[in-house]
C-alpha positions as CSV (number, residue, x, y, z in Angstrom):
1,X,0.0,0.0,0.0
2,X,1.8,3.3,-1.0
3,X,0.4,6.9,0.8
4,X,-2.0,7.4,-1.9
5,X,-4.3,3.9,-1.2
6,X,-3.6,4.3,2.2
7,X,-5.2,8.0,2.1
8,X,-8.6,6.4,0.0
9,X,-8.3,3.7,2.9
10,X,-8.7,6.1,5.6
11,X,-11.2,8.2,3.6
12,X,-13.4,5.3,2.8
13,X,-13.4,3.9,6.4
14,X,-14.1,7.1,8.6
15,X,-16.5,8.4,6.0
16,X,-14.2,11.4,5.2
17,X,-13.3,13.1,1.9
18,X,-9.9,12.4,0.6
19,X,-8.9,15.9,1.2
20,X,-9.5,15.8,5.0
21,X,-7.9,11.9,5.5
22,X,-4.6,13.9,3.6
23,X,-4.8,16.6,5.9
24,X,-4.9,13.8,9.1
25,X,-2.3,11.6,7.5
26,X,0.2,14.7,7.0
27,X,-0.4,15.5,10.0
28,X,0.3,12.4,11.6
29,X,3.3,12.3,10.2
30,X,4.7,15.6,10.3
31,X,4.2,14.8,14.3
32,X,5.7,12.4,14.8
33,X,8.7,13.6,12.7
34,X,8.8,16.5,15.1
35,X,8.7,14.6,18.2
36,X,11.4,12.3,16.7
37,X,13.7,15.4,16.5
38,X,13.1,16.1,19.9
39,X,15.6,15.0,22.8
40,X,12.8,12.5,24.2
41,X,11.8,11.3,20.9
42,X,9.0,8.9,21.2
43,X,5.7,8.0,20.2
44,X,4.2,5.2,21.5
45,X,0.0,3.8,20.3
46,X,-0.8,1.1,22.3
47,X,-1.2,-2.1,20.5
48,X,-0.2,-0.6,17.7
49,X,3.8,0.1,18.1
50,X,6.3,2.7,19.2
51,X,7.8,4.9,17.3
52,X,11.7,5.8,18.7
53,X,15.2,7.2,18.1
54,X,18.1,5.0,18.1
55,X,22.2,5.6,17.8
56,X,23.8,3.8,16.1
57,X,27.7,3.2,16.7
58,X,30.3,3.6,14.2
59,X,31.9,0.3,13.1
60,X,34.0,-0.5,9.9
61,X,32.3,-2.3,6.8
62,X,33.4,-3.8,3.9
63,X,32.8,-1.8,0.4
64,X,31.3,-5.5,-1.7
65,X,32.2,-4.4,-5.1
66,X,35.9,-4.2,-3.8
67,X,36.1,-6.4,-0.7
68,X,38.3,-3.6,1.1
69,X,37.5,-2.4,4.5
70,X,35.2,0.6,5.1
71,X,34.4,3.2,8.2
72,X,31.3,3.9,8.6
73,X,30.2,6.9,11.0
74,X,27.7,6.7,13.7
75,X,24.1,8.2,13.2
76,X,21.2,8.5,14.8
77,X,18.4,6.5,12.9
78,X,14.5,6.6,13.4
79,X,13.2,2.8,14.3
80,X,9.4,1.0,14.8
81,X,8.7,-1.7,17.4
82,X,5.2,-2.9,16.7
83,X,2.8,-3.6,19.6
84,X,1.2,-6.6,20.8
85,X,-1.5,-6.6,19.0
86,X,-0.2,-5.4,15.2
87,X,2.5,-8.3,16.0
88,X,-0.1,-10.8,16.8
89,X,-2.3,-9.8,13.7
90,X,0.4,-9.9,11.4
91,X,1.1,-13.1,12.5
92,X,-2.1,-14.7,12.5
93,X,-2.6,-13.3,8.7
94,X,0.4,-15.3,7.7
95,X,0.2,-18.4,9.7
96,X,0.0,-21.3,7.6
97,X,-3.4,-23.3,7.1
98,X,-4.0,-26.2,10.1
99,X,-3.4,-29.6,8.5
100,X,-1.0,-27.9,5.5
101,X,2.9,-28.4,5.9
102,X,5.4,-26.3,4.3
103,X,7.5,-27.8,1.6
């Protein structure tokens, strides 16, 4: 689902115009971008998932077109944990058929 389907999803399902679901989605967004950026930088929906700020250390690499040895500097990265519930869906959606083995 890319941002546009996912804007005509949240349109069709709270009985909004397309305009206004937009609106809510940039929003959304452009919060949670903010509060990223801010020292604290976390957003957390129950059962859905926490959005965070991570560091991430420098360590050395290896460049694979030529095999040689790399640095690569430390940032700071934005990362998703998904909640209980988004976990447990997801994985319910893709659990295989009772009675059906994998080959």
């Amino acid at each position: 689902m890319n941002k546009s389907e996912l804007i005509d999803a949240i349109a069709k399902d709270a009985g909004i115009t397309k305009v206004a679901a937009k609106a809510a989605l940039e929003s959304f967004i452009s919060n949670v971008t903010t509060t990223l950026k801010t020292k604290e930088g976390k957003v957390s929906l129950v059962g859905f998932g926490t959005f965070s700020v991570s560091e991430r250390a420098a360590r050395q690499g290896i460049n694979p077109a030529t095999k040689k040895p790399i640095n690569i500097e430390a940032k700071t990265v934005a990362k998703f944990k998904a909640g209980a519930d988004l976990s447990s869906a997801v994985a319910m959606a893709n659990a295989p058929a009772a009675g059906k083995k994998k080959k």
